[in-house]
C-alpha positions in Angstrom: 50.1 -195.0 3.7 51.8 -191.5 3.3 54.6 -193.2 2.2 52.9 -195.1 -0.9 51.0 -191.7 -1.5 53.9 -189.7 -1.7 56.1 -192.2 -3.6 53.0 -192.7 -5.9 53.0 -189.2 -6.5 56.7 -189.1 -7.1 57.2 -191.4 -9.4 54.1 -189.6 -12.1 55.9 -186.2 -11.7 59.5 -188.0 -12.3 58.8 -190.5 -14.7 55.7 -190.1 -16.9 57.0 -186.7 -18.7 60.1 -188.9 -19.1 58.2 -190.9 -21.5 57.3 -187.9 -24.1 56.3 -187.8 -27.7 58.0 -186.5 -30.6 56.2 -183.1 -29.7 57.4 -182.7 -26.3 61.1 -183.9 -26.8 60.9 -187.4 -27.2 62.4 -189.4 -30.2 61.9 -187.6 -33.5 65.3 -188.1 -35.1 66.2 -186.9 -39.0 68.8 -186.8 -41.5 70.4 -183.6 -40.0 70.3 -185.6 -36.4 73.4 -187.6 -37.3 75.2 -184.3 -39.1 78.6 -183.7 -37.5 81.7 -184.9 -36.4 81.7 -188.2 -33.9 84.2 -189.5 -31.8 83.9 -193.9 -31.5 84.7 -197.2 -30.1 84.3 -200.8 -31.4 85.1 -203.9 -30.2 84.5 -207.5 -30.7 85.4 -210.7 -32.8 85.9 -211.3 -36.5 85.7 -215.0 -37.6 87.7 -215.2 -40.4 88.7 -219.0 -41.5 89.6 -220.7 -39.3 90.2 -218.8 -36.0 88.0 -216.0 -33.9 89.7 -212.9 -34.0 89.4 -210.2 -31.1 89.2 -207.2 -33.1 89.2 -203.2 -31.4 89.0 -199.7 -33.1 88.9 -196.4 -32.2 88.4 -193.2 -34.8 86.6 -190.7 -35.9 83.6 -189.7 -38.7 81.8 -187.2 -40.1 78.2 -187.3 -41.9 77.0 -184.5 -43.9 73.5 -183.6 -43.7 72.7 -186.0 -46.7 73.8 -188.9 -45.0 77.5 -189.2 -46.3 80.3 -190.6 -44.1 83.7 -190.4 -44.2 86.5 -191.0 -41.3 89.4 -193.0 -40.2 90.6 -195.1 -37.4 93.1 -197.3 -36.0 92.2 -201.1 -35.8 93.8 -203.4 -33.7 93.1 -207.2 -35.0 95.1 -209.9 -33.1 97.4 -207.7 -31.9 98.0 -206.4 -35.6 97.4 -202.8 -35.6 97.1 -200.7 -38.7 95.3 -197.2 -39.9 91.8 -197.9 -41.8 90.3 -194.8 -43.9 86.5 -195.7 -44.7 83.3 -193.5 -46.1 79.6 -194.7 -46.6 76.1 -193.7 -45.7 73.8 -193.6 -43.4 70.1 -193.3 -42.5 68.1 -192.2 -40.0 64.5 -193.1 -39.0 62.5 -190.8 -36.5 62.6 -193.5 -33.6 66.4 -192.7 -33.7 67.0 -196.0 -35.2 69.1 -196.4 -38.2 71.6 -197.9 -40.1 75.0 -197.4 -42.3 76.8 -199.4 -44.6 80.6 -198.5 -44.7 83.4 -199.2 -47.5 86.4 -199.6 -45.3 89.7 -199.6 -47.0 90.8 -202.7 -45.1 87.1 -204.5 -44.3 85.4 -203.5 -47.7 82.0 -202.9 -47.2 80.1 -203.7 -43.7 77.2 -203.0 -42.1 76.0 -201.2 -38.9 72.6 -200.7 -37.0 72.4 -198.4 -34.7 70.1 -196.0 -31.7 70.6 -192.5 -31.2 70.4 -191.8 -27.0 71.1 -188.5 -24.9 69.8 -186.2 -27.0 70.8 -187.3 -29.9 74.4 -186.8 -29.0 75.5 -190.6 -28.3 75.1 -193.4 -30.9 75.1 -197.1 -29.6 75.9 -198.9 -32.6 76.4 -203.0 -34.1 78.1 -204.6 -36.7 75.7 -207.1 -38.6 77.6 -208.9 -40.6 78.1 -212.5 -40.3 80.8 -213.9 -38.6 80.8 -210.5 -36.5 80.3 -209.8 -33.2 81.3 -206.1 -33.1 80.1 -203.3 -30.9 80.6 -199.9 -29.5 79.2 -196.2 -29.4 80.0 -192.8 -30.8 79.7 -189.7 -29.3 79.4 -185.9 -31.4 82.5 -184.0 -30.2 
């Protein structure tokens, strides 16, 4: 019985304030949240006619307080690798959801969802375009 109490009472001091509102910490993400310069990682597949493609990159951006991006990476897309410039824009909602769309001087213009985590300091991010299936995360250096 001391057990459950104590593991009872454990778990409310540990966990509930884990689960917060925007006025004790929790998510309340906006514009300026994604402002600065992010390290990232995709990876995936690209279905171009007629074969999947594995596809990797690995760059860097920046977004200005209004939402602009701009950055550059190096793609790797069958074992083809090659520099990529790109700039866009992107939004943020105040669950720390959001979303970009990116003209990519390779790609042309794609599409991303993504979550910011860990304080706002990680993105976890998606391509959504079909014929996609490209992931990966950024982090603010």
């Amino acid at each position: 019985m001391r057990w459950f109490l104590w593991s009872t009472m454990l778990t409310v001091t540990l966990v509930i304030p884990s689960i917060g509102s925007a006025a004790d910490g929790g998510p309340n993400c906006t514009q300026a949240s994604l402002e600065g310069d992010w390290g990232f990682t995709l990876s995936g597949t690209v279905t171009p006619a007629p074969a999947v493609t594995p596809a990797a990159a690995v760059g860097v951006f920046t977004v200005d307080r209004l939402g602009n991006v701009s950055g550059r990476d190096t793609t790797s897309a069958n074992g083809a690798v090659f520099p990529e410039m790109f700039s866009g824009t992107a939004t943020v909602n105040p669950d720390c959801t959001g979303s970009a769309t990116i003209n990519s001087s390779i790609l042309g213009e794609t599409h991303f969802d993504f979550v910011l985590v860990v304080k706002k300091s990680e993105m976890i991010l998606i391509r959504k375009d079909a014929g996609t299936v490209v992931f990966g995360s950024a982090q603010k250096q």
